[in-house]
DRENVOPA-621556 format. One line per 3 residues: number of its first residue (from 1); for each residue x, y, z of C-alpha. Coordinates in Angstrom, 3 decimals, m for minus. Last residue first. Example, Ala and Ser with C-alpha at 12.3 -4.5 7.8 and 13.67 -1.06 7.14 Angstrom:
REM DRENVOPA-621556
2 = 13.670:m1.060:7.140 | 12.300:m4.500:7.800
***
This chain:
REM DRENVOPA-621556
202 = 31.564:m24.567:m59.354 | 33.842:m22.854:m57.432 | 35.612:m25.169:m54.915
199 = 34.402:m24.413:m51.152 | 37.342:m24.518:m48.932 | 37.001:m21.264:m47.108
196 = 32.922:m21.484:m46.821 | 33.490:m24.573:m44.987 | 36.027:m23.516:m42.679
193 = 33.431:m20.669:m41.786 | 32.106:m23.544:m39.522 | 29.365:m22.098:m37.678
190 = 27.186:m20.476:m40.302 | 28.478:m23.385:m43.240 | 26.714:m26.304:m40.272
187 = 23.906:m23.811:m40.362 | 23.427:m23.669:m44.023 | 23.914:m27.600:m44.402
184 = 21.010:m28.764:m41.847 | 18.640:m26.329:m43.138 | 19.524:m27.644:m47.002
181 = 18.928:m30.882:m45.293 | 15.886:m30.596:m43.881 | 14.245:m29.584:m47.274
178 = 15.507:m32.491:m48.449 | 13.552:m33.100:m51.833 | 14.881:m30.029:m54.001
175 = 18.027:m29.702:m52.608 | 19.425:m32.940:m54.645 | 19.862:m31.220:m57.307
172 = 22.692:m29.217:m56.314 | 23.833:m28.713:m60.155 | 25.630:m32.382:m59.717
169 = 29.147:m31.992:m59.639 | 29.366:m28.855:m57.074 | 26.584:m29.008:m55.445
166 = 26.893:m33.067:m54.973 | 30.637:m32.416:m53.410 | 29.405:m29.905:m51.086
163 = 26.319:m32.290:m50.104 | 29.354:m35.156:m49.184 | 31.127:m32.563:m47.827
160 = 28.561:m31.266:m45.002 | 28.116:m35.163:m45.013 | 31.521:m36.037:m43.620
157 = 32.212:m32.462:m41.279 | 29.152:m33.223:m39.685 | 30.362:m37.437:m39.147
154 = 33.764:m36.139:m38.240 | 32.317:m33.385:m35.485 | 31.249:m29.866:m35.550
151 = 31.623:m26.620:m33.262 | 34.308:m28.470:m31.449 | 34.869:m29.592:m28.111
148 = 33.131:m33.291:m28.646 | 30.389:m35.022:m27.551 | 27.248:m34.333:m29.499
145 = 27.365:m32.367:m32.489 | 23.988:m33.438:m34.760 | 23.365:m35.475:m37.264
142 = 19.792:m34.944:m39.685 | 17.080:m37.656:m39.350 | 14.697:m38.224:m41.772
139 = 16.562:m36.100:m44.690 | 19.757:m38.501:m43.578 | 18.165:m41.203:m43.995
136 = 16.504:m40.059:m47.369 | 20.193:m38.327:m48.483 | 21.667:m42.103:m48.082
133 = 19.478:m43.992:m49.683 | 19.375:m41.445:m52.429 | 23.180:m41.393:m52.621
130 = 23.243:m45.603:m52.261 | 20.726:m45.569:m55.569 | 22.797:m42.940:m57.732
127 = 25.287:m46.013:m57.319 | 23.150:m48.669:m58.380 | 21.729:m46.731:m61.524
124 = 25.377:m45.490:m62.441 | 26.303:m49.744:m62.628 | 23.005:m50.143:m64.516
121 = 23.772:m47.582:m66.587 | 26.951:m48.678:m67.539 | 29.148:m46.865:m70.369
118 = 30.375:m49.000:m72.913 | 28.844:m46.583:m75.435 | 29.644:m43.552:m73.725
115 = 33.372:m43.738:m73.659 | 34.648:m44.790:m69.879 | 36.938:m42.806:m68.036
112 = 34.891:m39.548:m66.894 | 31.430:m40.698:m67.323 | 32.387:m44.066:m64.951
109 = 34.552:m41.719:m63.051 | 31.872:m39.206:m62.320 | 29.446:m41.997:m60.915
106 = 31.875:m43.434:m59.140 | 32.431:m40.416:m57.411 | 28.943:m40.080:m56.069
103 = 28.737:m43.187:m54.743 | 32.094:m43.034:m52.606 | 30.725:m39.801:m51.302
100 = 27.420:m41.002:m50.302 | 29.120:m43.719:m48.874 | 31.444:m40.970:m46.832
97 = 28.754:m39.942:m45.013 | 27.184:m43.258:m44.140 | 30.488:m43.971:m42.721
94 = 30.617:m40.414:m41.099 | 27.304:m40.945:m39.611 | 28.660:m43.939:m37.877
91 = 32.129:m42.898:m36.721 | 29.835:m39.965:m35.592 | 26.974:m42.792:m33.319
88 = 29.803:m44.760:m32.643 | 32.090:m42.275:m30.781 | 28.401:m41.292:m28.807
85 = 28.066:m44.491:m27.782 | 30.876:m44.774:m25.680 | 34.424:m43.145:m25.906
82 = 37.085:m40.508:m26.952 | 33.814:m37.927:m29.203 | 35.486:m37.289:m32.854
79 = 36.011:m33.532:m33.409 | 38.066:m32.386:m30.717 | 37.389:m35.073:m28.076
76 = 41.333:m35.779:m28.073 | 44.450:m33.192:m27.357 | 44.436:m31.707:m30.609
73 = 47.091:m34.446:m32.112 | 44.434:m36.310:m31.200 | 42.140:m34.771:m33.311
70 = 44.447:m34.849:m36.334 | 45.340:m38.112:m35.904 | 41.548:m39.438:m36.378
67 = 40.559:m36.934:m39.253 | 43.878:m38.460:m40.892 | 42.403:m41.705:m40.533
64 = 38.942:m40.982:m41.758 | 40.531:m38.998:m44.556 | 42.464:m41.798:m45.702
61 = 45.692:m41.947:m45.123 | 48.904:m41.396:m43.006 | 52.178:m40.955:m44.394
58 = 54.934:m42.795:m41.852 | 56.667:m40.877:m39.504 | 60.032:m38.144:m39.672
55 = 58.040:m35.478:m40.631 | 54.552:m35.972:m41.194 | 53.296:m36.433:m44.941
52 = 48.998:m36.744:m44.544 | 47.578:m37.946:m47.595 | 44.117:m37.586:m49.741
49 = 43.776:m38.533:m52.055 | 44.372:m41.900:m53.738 | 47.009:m43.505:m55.242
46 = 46.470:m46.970:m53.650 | 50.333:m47.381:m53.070 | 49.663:m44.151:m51.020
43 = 53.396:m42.291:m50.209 | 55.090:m43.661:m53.298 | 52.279:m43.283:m55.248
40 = 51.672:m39.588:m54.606 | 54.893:m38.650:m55.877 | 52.839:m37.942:m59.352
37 = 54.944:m40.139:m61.977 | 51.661:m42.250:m62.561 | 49.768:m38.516:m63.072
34 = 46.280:m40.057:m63.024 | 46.379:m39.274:m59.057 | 47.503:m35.376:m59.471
31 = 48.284:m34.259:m55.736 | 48.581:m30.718:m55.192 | 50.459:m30.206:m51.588
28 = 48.147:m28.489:m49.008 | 50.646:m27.339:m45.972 | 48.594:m28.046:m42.739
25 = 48.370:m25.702:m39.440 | 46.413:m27.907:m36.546 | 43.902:m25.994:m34.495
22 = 41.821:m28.882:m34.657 | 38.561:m27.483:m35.922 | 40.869:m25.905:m38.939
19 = 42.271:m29.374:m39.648 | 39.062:m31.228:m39.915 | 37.704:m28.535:m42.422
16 = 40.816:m29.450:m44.655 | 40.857:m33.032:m43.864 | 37.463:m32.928:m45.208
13 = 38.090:m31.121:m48.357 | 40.332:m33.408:m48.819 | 37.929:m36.145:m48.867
10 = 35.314:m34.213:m51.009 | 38.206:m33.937:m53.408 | 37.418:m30.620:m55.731
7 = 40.480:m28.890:m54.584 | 43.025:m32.046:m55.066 | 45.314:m33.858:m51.576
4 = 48.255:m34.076:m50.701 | 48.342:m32.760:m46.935 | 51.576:m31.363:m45.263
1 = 52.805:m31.358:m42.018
***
C-alpha cells in the first residue's frame, strides 16, 4: 500500500505513527497539493493529504479513516478501542486533536496565500483561539491509552502531532504554559520511537 502524503503534514505524520503501531508496511508517495497536475486529485477530489492507494480498492482518506483501516487491517483494538465508551472517549480526543490541527494550518495558509495587507487578523485571531482552547483542555486533563493493544491510541497519536506540528511551525511556544503537556509529549516520544522517526526538522 502506499500513502501520499507531505513530511511536514501533521495528518501524515499520523498515518505514519498509526502504521508502525499496526504492524502494517506503507510506501510514502510525495504528494504536492498546489501541484493541479499532482496525481493526487484523481485519488482525493478534495486534494488533500493524506491518502491511502490499496491495490485493487478504492483510495481511502483522511487520516481518521485511514487510522481506522489500518487498525483493522491489524486485527482490531490496535490503536482505536472495538466498542463502548472507551471508542468514544479516543474518537473524542482525536477530534479535539485534530481541531487543533485544523487551526493551526489555517493560520499558515492565511500567511502563506494571502499578501499581508488583505491578510485577516480577525480570521488568525479565531483560529489561534480553538488552539488555546484546545491546549487548556488538554493542559487540564491529558489522554491516556485505555483499551487498545498498542502502546498509544488514535486520540495519543492525534495530539502528539498536533504539538509536533506547533514545534515545528510555531517555535514550540506553546510549552511555556502546559507544563503537563510537555510531560505528556516526552513520554508518549519514550514509548513510541515512531514519533522520533517521523519528526520533520525544523
Amino acid at each position: 500500500m502506499q500513502l501520499r502524503s507531505s513530511p511536514p503534514s501533521p495528518f501524515g505524520r499520523k498515518v505514519k505513527i498509526g502504521a508502525v503501531l499496526c504492524g502494517v508496511h506503507l510506501d510514502i508517495v510525495p504528494a504536492d497539493t498546489n501541484n493541479p497536475d499532482d496525481s493526487l486529485r484523481g485519488q482525493n477530489p478534495l486534494g488533500k493529504i493524506p491518502v491511502l492507494l490499496r491495490e485493487g480498492a478504492v483510495p481511502l482518506y483522511d487520516s481518521r479513516v485511514i487510522l481506522e483501516f489500518l487498525d483493522a487491517e491489524a486485527g482490531g483494538g490496535r490503536i482505536l478501542p472495538t466498542a463502548g465508551e472507551p471508542r468514544f472517549i479516543v474518537l473524542g480526543t482525536q477530534a479535539l486533536a485534530d481541531g487543533i490541527m485544523d487551526a493551526a494550518l489555517l493560520q499558515i495558509y492565511e500567511a502563506r496565500y494571502r499578501p499581508e495587507e488583505i491578510r485577516s487578523e480577525k480570521w488568525l485571531d479565531m483560529q489561534a483561539g480553538k488552539v488555546a482552547r484546545g491546549l487548556k483542555a488538554f493542559e487540564a486533563a491529558p489522554p491516556a491509552t485505555a483499551g487498545v493493544s498498542a502502546v498509544a491510541d488514535t486520540g495519543e497519536i492525534a495530539l502528539a502531532c498536533a504539538l509536533g506540528y506547533l514545534d515545528l511551525r510555531f517555535a514550540g511556544v506553546w510549552r511555556e504554559d502546559h507544563p503537563a503537556l510537555v510531560e505528556w509529549l516526552d513520554g508518549f516520544a519514550a514509548r513510541v520511537p515512531a514519533y522520533e522517526a517521523t519528526r520533520v526538522p525544523g
